[in-house]
N, C-alpha and C positions, 0 to 999 in steps of 0.2 A: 294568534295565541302564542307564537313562537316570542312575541316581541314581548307578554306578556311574564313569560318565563324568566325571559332573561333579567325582565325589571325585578320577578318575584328572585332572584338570587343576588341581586347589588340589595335587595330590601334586608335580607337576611345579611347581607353585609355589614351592611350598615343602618339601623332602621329610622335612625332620625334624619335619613339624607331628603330635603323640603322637595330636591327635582325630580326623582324616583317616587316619592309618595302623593306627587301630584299626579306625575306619568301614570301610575296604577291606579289612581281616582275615577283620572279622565278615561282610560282603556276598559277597567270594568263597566263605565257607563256606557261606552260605546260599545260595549258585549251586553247591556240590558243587563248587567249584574247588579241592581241598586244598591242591595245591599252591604256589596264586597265594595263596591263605589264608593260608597259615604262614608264604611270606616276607614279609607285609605284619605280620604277628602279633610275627615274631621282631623286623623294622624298629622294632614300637614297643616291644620290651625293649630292644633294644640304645642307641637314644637317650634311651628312658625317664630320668632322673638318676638314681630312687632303684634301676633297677633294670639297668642297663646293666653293671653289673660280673657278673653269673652269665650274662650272654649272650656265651658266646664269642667271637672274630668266625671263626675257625674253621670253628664251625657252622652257618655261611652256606651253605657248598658241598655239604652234602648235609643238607637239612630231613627230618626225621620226625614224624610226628606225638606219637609218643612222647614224643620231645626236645622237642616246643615243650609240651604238655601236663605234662611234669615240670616244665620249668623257671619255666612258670604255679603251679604247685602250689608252689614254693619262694616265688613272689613272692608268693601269697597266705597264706605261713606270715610273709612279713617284713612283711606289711601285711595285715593281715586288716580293716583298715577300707574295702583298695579295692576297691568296687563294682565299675569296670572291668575289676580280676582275673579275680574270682570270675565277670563275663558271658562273658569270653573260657573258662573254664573249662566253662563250660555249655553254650559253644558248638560246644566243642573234644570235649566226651562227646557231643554229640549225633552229632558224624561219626561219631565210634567205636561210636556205639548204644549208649553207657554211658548208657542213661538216666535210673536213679535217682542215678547222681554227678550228673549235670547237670541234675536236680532239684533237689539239695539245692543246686545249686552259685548257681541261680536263686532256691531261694529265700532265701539269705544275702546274695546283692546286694541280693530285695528287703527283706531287714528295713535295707539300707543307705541303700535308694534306692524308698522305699513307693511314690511317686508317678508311676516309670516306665510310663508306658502301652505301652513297645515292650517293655519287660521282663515284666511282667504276659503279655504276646503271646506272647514265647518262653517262660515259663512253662507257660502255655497249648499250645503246640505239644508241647511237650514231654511232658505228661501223655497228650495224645493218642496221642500215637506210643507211648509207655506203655501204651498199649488201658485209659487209666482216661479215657475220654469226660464223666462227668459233674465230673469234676474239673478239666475243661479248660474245661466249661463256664463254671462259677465264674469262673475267674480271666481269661475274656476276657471277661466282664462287666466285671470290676475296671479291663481294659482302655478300657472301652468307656463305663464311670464318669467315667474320668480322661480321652478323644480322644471324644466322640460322635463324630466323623464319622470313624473311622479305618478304612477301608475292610477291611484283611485280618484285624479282628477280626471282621467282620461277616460274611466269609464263613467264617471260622475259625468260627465258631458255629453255620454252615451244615452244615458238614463233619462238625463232633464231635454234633450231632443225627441225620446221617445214618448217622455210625459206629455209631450205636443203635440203628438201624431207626426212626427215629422221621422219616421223610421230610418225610410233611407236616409237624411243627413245624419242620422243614431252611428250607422253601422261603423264607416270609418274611425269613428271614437273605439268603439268596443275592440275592434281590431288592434287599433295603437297602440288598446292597452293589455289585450293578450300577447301582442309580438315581445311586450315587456315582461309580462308573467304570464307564460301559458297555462300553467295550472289554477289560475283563477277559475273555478267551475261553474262561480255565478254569471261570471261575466260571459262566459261560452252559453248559459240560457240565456239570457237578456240578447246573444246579438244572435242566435237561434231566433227569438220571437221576431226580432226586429227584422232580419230575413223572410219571415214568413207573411208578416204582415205588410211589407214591401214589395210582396207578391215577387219575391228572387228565390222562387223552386230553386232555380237552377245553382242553387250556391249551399243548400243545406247539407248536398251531401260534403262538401269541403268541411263545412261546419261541423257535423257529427264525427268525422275522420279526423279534425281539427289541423287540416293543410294549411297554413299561416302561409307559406310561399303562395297558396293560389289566391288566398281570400288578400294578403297585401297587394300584391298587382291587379284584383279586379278591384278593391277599396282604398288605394294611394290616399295618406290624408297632406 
């Protein structure tokens, strides 16, 4: 939320800036804000240059998800080189739980844009929620190739291990990524569950006291 702030006072800056009103598009979608989403999503067609003429102004007063998803889809038929598109498209299936469109739609930004570590991540999330776990695995490696220290791939890794049953390999992710952000609180329940269900009594009390000294030299990744 803090990152979202600080987009909301470059936005009051300056409000036609195309990076900042993507960044706020994408961020309220990923807070499940549809609505705060799509008028930030539609803001950057409508000033976009190459793409402001298929954005009504009209269609300001009553946003759909439909409507902004179609008229994404038109703009990555007129530009199928922009990366940018194709992320808001992926972004825009995953609300809808279209998740092989916004698979594919993820993986054509990245043949645009290899090097994306946050892309790679929503890749990653995305196969997940796909229930293909070991696939998400991969590509938050790829993540994680590209950012070592990028904290929500490291728990993202945590997550699609556990989605497996495979707990004890979970935990040393969950760790790597508290020793980066300890006040992550979800992340402290998820390697809480993945302790218990790995049958390591013996480590919950470190976990609720939240000892990082003790839980990294019994969890080294």
């Amino acid at each position: 939320m803090q990152a979202i702030a600080a987009m909301m006072r470059a936005h009051e800056a300056d409000p036609s800036n195309l990076e900042v009103l993507l960044a706020l598009g994408v961020s309220h979608t990923n807070e499940l804000e549809q609505a705060t989403a799509l008028k930030y999503l539609y803001g950057w067609l409508r000033k976009h240059p190459k793409y402001g003429a298929i954005a009504p102004p009209e269609l300001a007063d009553s946003l759909y998800h439909a409507d902004i998803a179609r008229l994404f889809t038109e703009a990555s038929q007129m530009n199928p080189e922009d990366a940018d598109v194709h992320i808001v498209l992926g972004v825009l299936f995953n609300l809808s739980r279209e998740f092989d469109r916004a698979m594919t739609s993820f993986q054509t930004a990245l043949q645009l844009k290899p090097n994306d570590y946050s892309l790679w991540n929503k890749l990653g999330a995305t196969q997940a929620n796909s229930v293909q776990s070991a696939d998400a695995i991969s590509a938050y490696q790829q993540a994680l190739d590209l950012k070592p220290n990028y904290v929500r791939a490291w728990a993202n890794m945590g997550i699609s291990y556990a989605n497996q049953g495979l707990y004890q390999e979970s935990i040393p992710y969950y760790v790597r990524a508290l020793s980066m952000n300890p006040k992550a609180d979800n992340a402290w329940q998820y390697l809480r569950i993945s302790l218990s269900c790995a049958s390591r009594q013996d480590m919950i009390e470190a976990c609720e006291s939240r000892n990082l000294d003790l839980l990294q030299k019994e969890f080294p990744l």
